[in-house]
C-alpha positions as CSV (number, residue, x, y, z in Angstrom):
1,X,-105.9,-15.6,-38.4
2,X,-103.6,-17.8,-40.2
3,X,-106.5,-18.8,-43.0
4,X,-107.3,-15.2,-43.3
5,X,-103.3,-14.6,-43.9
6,X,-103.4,-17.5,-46.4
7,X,-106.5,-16.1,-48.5
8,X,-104.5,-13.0,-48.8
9,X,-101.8,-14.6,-49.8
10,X,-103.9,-16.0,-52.7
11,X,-105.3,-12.7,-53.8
12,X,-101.5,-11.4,-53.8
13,X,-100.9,-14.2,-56.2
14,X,-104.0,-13.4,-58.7
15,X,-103.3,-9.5,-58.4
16,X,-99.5,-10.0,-59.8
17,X,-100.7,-12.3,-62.3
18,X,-97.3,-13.0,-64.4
19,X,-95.4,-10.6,-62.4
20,X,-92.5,-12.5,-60.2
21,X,-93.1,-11.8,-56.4
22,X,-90.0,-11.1,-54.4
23,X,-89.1,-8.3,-52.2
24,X,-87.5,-6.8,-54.5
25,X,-90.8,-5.8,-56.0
26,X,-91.6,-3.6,-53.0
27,X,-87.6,-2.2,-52.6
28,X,-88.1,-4.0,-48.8
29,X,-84.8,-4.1,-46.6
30,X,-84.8,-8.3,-46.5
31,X,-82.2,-9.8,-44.3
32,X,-80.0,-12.8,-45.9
33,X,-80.3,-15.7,-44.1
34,X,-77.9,-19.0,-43.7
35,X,-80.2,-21.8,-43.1
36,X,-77.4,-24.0,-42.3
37,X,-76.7,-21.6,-39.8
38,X,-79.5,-22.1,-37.4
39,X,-78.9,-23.2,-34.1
40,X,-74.9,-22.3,-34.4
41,X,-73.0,-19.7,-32.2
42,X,-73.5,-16.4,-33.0
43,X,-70.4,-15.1,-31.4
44,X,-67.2,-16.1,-33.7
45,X,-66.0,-19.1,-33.0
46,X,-61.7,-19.8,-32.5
47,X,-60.3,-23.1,-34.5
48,X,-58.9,-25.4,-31.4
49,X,-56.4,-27.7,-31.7
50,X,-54.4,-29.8,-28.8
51,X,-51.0,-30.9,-28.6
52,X,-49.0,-33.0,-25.9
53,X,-45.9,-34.5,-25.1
54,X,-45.5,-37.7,-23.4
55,X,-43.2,-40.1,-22.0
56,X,-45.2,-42.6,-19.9
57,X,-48.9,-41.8,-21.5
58,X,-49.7,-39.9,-18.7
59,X,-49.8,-36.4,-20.2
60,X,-52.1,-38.0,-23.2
61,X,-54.4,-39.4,-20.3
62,X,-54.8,-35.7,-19.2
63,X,-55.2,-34.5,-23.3
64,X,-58.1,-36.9,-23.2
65,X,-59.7,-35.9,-20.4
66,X,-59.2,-32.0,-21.9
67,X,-60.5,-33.3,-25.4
68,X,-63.6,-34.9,-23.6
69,X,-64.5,-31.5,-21.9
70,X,-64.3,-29.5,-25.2
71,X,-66.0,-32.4,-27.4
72,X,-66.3,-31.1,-30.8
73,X,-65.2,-28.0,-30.3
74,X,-61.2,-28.7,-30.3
75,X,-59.5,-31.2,-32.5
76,X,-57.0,-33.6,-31.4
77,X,-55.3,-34.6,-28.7
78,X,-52.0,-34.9,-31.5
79,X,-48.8,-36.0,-30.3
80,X,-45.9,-33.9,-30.7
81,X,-43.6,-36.7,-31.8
82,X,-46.4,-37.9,-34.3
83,X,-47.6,-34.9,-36.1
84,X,-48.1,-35.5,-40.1
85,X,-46.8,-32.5,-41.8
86,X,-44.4,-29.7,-40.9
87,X,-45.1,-28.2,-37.2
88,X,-45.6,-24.7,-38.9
89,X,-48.3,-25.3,-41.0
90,X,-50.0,-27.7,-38.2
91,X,-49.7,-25.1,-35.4
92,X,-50.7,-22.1,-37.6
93,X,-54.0,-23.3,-39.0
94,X,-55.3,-23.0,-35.9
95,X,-56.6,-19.9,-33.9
96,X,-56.3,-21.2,-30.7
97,X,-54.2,-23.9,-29.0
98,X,-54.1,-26.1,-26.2
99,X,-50.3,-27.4,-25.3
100,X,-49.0,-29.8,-22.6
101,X,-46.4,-31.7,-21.6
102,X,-44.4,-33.4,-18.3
103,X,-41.7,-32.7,-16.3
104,X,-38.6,-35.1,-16.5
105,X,-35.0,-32.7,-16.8
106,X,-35.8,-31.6,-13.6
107,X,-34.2,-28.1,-12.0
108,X,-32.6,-27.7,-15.9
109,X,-32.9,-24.5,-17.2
110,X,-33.9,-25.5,-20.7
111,X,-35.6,-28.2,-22.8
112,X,-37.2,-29.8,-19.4
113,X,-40.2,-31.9,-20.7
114,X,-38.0,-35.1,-22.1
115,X,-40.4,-35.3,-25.1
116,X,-40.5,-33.9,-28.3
117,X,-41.0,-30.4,-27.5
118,X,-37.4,-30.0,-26.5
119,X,-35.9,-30.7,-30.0
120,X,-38.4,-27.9,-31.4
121,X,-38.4,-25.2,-28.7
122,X,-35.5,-23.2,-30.1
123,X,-35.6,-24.3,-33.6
124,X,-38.5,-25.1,-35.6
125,X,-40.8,-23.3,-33.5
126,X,-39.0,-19.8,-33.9
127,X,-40.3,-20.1,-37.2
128,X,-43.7,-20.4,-36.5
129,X,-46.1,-16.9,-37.0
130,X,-48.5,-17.4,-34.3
131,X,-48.1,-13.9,-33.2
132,X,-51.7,-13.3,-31.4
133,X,-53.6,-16.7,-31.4
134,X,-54.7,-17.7,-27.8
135,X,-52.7,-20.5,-26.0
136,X,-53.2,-22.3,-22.6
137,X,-50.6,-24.6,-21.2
138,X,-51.4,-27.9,-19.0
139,X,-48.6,-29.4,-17.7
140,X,-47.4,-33.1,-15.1
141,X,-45.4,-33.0,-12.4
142,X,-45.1,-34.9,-9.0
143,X,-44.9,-32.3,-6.4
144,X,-44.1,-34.2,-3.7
145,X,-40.8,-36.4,-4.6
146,X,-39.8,-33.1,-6.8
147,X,-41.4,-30.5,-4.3
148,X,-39.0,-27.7,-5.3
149,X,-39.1,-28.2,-8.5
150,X,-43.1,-29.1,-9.6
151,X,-43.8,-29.2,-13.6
152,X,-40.9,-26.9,-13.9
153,X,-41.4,-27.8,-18.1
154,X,-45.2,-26.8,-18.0
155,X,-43.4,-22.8,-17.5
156,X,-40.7,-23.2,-20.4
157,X,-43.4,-24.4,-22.7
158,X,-45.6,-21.2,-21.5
159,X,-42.5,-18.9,-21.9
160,X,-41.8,-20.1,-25.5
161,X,-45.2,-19.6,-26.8
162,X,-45.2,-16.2,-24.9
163,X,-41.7,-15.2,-26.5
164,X,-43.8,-16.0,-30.1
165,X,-46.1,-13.0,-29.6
166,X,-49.2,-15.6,-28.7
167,X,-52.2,-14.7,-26.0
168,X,-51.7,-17.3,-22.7
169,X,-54.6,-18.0,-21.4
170,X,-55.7,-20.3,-18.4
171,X,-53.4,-19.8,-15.8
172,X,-54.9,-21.6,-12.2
173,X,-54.7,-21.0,-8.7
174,X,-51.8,-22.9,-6.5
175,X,-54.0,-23.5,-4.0
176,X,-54.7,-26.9,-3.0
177,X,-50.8,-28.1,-4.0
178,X,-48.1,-29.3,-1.6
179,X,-44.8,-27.8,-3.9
180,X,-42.6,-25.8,-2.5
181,X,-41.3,-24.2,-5.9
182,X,-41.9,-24.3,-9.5
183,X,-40.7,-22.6,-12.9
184,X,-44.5,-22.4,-13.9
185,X,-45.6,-20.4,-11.2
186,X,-46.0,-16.5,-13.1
187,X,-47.2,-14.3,-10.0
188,X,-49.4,-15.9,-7.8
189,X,-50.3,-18.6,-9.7
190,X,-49.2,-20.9,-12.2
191,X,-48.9,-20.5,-15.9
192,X,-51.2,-23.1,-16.8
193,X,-53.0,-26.9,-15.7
194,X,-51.2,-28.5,-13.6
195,X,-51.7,-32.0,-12.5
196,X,-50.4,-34.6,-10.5
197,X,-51.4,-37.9,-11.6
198,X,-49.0,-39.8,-9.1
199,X,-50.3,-38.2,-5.3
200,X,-53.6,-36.3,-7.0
201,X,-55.2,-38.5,-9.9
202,X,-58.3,-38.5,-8.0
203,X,-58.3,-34.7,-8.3
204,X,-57.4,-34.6,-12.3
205,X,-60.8,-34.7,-13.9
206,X,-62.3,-31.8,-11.5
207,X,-59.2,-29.6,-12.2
208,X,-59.5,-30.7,-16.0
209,X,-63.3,-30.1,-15.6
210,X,-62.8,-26.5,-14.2
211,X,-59.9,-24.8,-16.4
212,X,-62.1,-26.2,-19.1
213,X,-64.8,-23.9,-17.7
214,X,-62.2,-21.2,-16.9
215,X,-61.7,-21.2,-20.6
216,X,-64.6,-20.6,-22.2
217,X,-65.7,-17.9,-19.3
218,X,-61.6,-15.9,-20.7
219,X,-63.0,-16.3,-24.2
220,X,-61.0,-19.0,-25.8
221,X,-63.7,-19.7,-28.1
222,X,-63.9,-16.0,-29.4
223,X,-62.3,-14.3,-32.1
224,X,-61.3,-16.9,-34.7
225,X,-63.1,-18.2,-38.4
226,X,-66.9,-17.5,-38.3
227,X,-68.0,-20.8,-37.8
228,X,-71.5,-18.8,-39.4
229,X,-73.9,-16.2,-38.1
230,X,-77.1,-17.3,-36.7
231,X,-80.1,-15.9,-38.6
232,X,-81.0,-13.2,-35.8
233,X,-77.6,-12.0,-36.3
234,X,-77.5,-11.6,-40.0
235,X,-76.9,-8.1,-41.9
236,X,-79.9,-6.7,-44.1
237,X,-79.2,-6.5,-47.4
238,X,-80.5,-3.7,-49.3
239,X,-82.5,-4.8,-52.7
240,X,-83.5,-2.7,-55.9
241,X,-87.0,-0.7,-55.8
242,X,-88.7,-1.4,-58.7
243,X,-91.8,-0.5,-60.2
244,X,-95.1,-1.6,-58.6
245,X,-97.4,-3.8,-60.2
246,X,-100.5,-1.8,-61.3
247,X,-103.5,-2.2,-58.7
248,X,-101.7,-4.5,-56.0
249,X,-102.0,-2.0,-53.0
250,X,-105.1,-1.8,-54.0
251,X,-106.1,-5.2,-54.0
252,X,-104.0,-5.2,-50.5
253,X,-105.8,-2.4,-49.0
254,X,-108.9,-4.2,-49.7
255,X,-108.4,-7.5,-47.8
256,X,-106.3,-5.7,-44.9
257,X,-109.2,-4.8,-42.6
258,X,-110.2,-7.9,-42.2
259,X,-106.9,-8.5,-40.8
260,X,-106.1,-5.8,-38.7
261,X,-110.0,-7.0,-37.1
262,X,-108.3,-10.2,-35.6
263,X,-104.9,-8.7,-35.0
264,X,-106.9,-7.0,-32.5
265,X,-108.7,-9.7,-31.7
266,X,-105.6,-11.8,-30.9
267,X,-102.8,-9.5,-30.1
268,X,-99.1,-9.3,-31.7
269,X,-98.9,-12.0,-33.8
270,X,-94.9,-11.6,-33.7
271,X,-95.0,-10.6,-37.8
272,X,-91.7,-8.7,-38.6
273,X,-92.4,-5.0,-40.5
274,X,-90.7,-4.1,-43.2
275,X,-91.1,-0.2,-44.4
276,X,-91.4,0.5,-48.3
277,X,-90.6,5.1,-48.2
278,X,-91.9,5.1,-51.5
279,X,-95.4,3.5,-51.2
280,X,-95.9,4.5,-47.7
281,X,-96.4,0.9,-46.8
282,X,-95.6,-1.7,-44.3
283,X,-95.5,-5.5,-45.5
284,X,-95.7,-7.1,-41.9
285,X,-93.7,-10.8,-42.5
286,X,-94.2,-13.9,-40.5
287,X,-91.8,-15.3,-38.4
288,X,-91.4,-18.5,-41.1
289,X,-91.7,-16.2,-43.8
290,X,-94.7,-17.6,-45.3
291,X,-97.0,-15.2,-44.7
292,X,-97.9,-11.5,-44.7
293,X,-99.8,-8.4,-44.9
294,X,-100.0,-4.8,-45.6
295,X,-100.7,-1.5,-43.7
296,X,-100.4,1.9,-45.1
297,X,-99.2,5.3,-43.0
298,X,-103.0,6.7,-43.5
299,X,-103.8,3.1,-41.2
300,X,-101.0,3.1,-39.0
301,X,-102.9,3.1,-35.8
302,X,-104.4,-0.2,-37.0
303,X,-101.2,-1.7,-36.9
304,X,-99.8,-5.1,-35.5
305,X,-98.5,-3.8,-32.0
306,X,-95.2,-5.4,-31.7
């Protein structure tokens, strides 16, 4: 079949002689294809950048652990207090962001996480026209010497991206916690990732591992830059009909039988059809490209079944 297709393809190349072949000639609906693109996500794909605040290290330990389950599809972790460049212009690049911090102004009622986020919250942040982007929350607490009071900072850094017009995202079940109270808790459950690396560290990568999962099953990916449309996904692009070289179909019609014979012979052959209304033909396209063949309306029921 394939040597059959190849000989046509020679005679194709006598008939036009001079004449340029591209679809164009035939006024065929070709679809434009990124070859970079292969292999890529077809859905769009959100820009993800996470941020942290930290005191001890331990909320850039759980950052880590977050970056490690996204791999190369978030950038970071970046610390608050050591971003290069203005906040605004860092934050709004991205589509989507992952924020975290601890707890250490316990039971205050503002600017509760003792890191950097505090001396931004109600300033430079208000600024900030991230009206829409998706953001998830993590935050570090210890539940049990600060019971009523767990991560109480992980729910005032949720509030202020909320109050900005942004999409939260991620919030987790309480179950499984010994707190008796908390600021983060919205409804019945909290506003976010919450871990406790002081009586559950042995529990941190599983929960990191699951909101991670949680994430991409809400869509966090979805909706930002296209990253590029796979080749299956890509529009057609209508070309110019111009005129026919003199004698081709004829030429074609001449070496198709032979090729319709072992189509039947050997079933769909997974060639892609493309319909020219003014000659009444059908150039039938390989999946590579590199080959082809004709059928006319008058032979239709010789066609490639597909």
């Amino acid at each position: 079949m394939i040597m059959k297709v190849h000989v046509l393809e020679s005679l194709l190349t006598v008939a036009i002689a001079t004449t340029v072949w591209s679809p164009a000639v035939f006024g065929f609906v070709v679809p434009r294809v990124n070859n970079h693109a292969a292999g890529s996500i077809t859905a769009l794909s959100a820009n993800v950048g996470i941020f942290f605040g930290t005191s001890t290290g331990s909320t850039e330990e759980v950052a880590d652990l977050i970056k490690a389950e996204f791999g190369d599809d978030a950038d970071g972790p970046f610390d608050i207090e050591a971003l290069e460049g203005p906040v605004k212009s860092t934050f709004e690049k991205y589509d989507a962001l992952i924020v975290g911090t601890p707890t250490w102004n316990t039971g205050s009622d503002t600017e509760r996480s003792g890191t950097g986020w505090d001396e931004i919250y109600y300033s430079t942040m208000q600024e900030l026209n991230i009206k829409g982007k998706k953001v998830a929350v993590f935050g570090l607490g210890d539940q049990v010497s600060y019971a009523e009071n767990y991560a109480d900072a992980a729910g005032e850094l949720h509030d202020v991206f909320e109050s900005l017009g942004c999409q939260m995202c991620g919030y987790t079940s309480m179950e499984g916690y010994e707190h008796e109270d908390s600021k983060s808790i919205r409804g019945d459950k909290f506003c976010g990732l919450l871990c406790d690396m002081v009586n559950q560290e042995e529990l941190t990568p599983e929960r990191v591992e699951n909101w991670v999962a949680q994430l991409r099953a809400e869509g966090f990916f979805e909706g930002g830059s296209a990253q590029g449309a796979s080749a299956a996904t890509a529009a057609p692009v209508p070309v110019t009909v111009n005129e026919t070289p003199d004698g081709l179909f004829e030429t074609i019609q001449e070496h198709s039988d032979m090729l319709d014979e072992t189509i039947k012979v050997h079933g769909s052959t997974g060639f892609i059809p493309h319909y020219n209304g003014k000659t009444k033909s059908t150039m039938w396209v390989s999946p590579d490209g590199r080959s082809c063949y004709y059928t006319t309306e008058a032979r239709s029921s010789s066609s490639v079944s597909m």
